[in-house]
N, C-alpha and C positions, 0 to 999 in steps of 0.2 A: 208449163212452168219450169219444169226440167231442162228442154232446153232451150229456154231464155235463161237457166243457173247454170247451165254447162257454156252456152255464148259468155257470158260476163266472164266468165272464170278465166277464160281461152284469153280476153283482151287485158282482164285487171288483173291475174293470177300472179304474174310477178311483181306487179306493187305490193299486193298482200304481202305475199313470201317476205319480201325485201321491208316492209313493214314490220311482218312480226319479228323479222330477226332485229333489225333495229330495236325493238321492244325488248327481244329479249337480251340484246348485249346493255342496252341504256340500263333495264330494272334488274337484270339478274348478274349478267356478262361481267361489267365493271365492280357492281359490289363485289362479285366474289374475286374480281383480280385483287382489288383495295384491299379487302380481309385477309387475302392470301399476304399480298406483297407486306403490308403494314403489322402482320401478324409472325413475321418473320424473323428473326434475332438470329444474327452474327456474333459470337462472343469470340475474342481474340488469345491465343495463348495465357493461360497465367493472368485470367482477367476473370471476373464476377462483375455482373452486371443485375442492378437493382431494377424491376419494372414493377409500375401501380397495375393493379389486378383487380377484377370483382372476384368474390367469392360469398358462397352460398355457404352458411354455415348455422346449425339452428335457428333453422325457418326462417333467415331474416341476409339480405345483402347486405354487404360492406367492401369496403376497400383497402386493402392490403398491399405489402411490399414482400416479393419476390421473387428469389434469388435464382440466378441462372450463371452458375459456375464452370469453368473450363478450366479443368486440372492439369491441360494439356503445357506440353514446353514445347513444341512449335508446330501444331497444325488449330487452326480455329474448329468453330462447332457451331450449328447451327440449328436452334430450339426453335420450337413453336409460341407464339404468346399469345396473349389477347392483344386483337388486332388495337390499331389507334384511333380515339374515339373523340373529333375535334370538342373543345371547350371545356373537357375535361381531365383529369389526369391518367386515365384509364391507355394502358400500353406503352406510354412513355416512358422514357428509362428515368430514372430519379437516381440515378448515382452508378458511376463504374469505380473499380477499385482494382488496382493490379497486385498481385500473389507473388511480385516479385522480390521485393521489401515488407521488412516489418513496420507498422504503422508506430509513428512518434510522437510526443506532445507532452510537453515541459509547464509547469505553474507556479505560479511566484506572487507573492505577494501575502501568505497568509502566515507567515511569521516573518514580519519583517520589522524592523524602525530605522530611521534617522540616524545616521553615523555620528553626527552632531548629537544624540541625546548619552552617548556614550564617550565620546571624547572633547567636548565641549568647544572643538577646535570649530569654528565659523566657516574655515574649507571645508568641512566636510557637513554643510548643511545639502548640500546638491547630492549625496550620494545617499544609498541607501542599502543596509546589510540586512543579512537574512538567509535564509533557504532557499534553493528550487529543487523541486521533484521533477526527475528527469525519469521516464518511463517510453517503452517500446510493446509492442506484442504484436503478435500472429492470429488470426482468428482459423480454431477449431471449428466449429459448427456456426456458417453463414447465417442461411434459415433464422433459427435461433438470435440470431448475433441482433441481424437486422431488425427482428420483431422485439426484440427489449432495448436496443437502443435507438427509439422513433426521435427525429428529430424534432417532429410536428411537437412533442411533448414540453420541448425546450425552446422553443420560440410562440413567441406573442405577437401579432399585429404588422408592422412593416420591417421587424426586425429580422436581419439576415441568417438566414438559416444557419444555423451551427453545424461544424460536421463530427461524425460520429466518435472519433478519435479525442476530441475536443470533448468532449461527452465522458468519454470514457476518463481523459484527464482530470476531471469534473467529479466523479464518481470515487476516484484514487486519492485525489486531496483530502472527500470528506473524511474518510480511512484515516489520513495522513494524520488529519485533525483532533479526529476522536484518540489516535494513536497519542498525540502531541500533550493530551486532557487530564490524560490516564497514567498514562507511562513516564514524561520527562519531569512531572513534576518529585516522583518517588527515587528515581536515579538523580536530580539533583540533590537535592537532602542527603544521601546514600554518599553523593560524594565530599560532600561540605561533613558531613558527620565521620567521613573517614579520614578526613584532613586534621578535623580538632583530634580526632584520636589517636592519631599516627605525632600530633604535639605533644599531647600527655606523653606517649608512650616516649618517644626520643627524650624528652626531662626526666622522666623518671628510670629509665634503664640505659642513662645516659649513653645510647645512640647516635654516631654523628653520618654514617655514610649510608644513602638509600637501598644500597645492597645487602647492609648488615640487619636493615630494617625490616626486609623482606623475609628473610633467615629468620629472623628472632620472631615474627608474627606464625610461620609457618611453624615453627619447631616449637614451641611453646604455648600460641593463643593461636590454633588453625581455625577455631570456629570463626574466630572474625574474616579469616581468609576467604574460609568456604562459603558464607553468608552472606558477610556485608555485619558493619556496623547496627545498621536497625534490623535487618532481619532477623539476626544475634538476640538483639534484646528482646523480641515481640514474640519467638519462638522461645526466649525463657521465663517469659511471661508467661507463654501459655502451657509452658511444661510444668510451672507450679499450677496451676487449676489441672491438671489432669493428675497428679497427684505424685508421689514420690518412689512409685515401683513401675520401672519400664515392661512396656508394653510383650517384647518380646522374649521369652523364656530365657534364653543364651547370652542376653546380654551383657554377663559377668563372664565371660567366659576369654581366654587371654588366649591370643595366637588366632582369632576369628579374621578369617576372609572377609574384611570388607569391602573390596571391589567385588566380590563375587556377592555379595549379600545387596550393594545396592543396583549389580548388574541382574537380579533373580527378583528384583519388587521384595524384598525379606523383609527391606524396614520402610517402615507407615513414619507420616508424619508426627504422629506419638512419639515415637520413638525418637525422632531426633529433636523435639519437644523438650522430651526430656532430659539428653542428654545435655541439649544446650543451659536448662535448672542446672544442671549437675558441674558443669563446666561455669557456669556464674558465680554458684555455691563455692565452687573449689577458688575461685581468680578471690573474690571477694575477702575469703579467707587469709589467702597468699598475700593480700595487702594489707588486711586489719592486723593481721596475727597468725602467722605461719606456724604458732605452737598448738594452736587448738586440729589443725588436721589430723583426721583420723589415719590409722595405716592402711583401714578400708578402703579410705577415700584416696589416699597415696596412689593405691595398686588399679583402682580403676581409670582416675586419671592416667597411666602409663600404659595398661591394656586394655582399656575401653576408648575412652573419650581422644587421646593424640591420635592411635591412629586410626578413629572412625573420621576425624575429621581430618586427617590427613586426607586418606581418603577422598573425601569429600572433596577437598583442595583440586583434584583431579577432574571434576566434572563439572558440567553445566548446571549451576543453580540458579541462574536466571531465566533459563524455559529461553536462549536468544535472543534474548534482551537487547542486552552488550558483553562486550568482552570484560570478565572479571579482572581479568591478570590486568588488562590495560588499565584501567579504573582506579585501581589501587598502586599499580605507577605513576598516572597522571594526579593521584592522591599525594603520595611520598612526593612527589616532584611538589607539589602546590604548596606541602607545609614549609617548604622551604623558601618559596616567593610570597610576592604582598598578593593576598586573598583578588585587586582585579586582573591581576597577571593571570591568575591558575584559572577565574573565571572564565577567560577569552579564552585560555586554550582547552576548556572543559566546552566550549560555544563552537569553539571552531574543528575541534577534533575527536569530540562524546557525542553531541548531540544529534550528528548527521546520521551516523550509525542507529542512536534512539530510536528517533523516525522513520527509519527505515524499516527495521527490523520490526518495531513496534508496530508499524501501516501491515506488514506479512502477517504480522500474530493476527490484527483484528479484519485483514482479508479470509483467513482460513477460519476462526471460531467463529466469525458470526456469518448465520445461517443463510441468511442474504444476499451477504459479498460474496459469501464460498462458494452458490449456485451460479453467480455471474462469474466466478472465475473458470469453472469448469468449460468458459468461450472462447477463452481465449489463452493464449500462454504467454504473462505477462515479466517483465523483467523493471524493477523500476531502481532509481538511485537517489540519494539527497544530499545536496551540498550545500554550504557555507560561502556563499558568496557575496561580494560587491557590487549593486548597478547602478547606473545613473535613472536621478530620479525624472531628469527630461529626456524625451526620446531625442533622435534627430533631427526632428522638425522644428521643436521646442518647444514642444506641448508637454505634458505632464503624463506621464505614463498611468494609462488608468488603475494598472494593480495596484500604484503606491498614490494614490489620490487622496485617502486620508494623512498619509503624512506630511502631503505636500500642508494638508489644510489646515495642519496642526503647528506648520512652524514657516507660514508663507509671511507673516511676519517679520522674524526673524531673516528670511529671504528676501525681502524687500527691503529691507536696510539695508542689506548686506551688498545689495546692487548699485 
């Protein structure tokens, strides 16, 4: 038996051989070349590249996206991945992004209307005014970036995938929104209420040049300076309900540092609560009956209240809101034109600032935005612009689609 197995071996030994190596390059050889070469990743300078992955993560698989960055400026780099696994998405790259530019993406549409619902002029039913948010950024932390902004989240069915930037512009608008909800409705009031007051005031202290206007609010009535018209009144509103002795010991005290007392947190909201009582009390008087002032009340208006709110006049009381000083020139400027003049240029030269400023404030205090900005280092803008409501093909721009459908009417005669 031995050898008839040693005979066979001697004639058929190299088909075996050549057999089993064929076996083993067929079932072993080529997968692992497959796995190798297809598991392979090339990233090119200043380039991140997205790949679908399995990963094991609490007892349970899933499929994931990541990130394979090359911080390099000019030699490539070449990672390892999960090899490619046909029919599936498993290894494929799902997106590259270059490091070399900041990523950009502009929105429009969500404060806008009909130039026609403002000027009544028929040419201007085809245009359309409003705002666009014009924003940039750089991404800090890839990983991260990628795993909260999945596109799969923002797509439904055969709709083409969105990209991530677009997302991101997406996410800045609702800011923008919530900013626009909150914010520009209290700044317009603020400026229409500084306009009637800055009327009175020019009639009654017969004031005629915007310069002298300015002088006479500051040297005399700085609380409206430093305030704002309604903040003025709501703050002496609530300094009578806190009652008629300030809060802070010293506050009768004349020659007081108050840059240093509002640069040291010294005065609380109380306290300038109160003052603003006490500055309403005194104004009130000055107009009813200048005989009834005490000399008490004389001496503190002259070393308490002018210049705590001089003072005041100096600093940020909007939290960056808008610019005071501009506000209240674009105010003086407005009592002197017809109220839709000062409107447009309170539309075209307050409000882009509002929105802007106001999208930063509710990026950083709410808790949510603040952790996704920690991704990225975002820079955004808002302007006051004109666009046409057809595109160049002659279609209807989808942002402004309800305007179109609100005055296609109106456009249809017009043709």
């Amino acid at each position: 038996m031995d050898e008839e197995l040693r005979e066979w071996l001697k004639k058929q030994g190299k088909k075996v051989l050549i057999g089993f190596m064929i076996f083993v390059l067929i079932f072993v050889g080529l997968p692992g070349f497959y796995v190798y070469f297809s598991g392979r990743l090339e990233v090119p300078p200043q380039t991140v590249k997205v790949v679908k992955e399995f990963s094991f993560k609490n007892g349970s698989f899933s499929i994931v996206s990541k990130v394979y960055e090359n911080k390099e400026t000019k030699r490539s780099e070449v990672f390892r991945k999960w090899p490619v696994i046909p029919g599936t998405k498993i290894g494929y790259v799902e997106k590259e992004y270059s490091l070399k530019d900041p990523f950009k993406f502009e929105r429009k549409g969500f404060y806008s209307w009909s130039k026609y619902d403002r000027t009544g002029n028929k040419d201007d039913l085809k245009t359309v005014e409003g705002y666009v948010l014009y924003g940039e950024f750089t991404v800090q932390d890839w990983q991260s970036y990628v795993n909260m902004i999945d596109p799969s989240l923002y797509t439904t069915g055969e709709k083409e995938i969105i990209e991530r930037e677009d997302i991101v512009g997406w996410i800045i608008e609702q800011a923008l929104i919530y900013a626009g909800q909150n914010y520009y409705p209290q700044v317009e009031s603020e400026f229409f209420a500084r306009i009637d007051f800055i009327k009175a005031l020019k009639d009654k202290a017969g004031l005629k040049d915007p310069e002298e206007i300015k002088s006479f609010i500051i040297e005399n009535v700085p609380w409206y300076w430093a305030l704002g018209v309604n903040q003025f009144e709501g703050l002496a509103w609530m300094g009578r309900i806190y009652g008629e002795q300030p809060i802070s010991p010293w506050f009768g005290e004349a020659g007081t540092d108050w840059q240093n007392k509002f640069a040291t947190g010294q005065i609380t909201e109380q306290d300038i609560a109160f003052c603003c009582f006490k500055a309403y009390e005194f104004e009130k008087k000055m107009l009813s009956d200048p005989k009834t002032i005490t000399e008490e009340e004389k001496a503190f208006y002259k070393d308490v209240l002018l210049p705590l709110f001089q003072a005041l006049c100096q600093m940020d009381t909007t939290n960056g809101l808008y610019d005071n000083e501009l506000l209240w020139s674009m105010a003086v400027e407005g009592a002197f034109k017809p109220v839709d003049e000062a409107a447009l240029k309170f539309m075209k030269e307050m409000v882009p600032s509002v929105l802007e400023n106001g999208t930063k404030i509710v990026l950083t205090q709410d808790q949510n935005f603040a952790e996704f900005l920690k991704l990225i280092n975002l820079k955004i803008a808002v302007k006051f612009e004109e666009r046409p409501l057809f595109t160049e093909d002659g279609t209807v721009d989808p942002d402004f689609q309800q305007i179109y459908s609100d005055h296609w009417a109106e456009i249809s005669a017009a043709e």
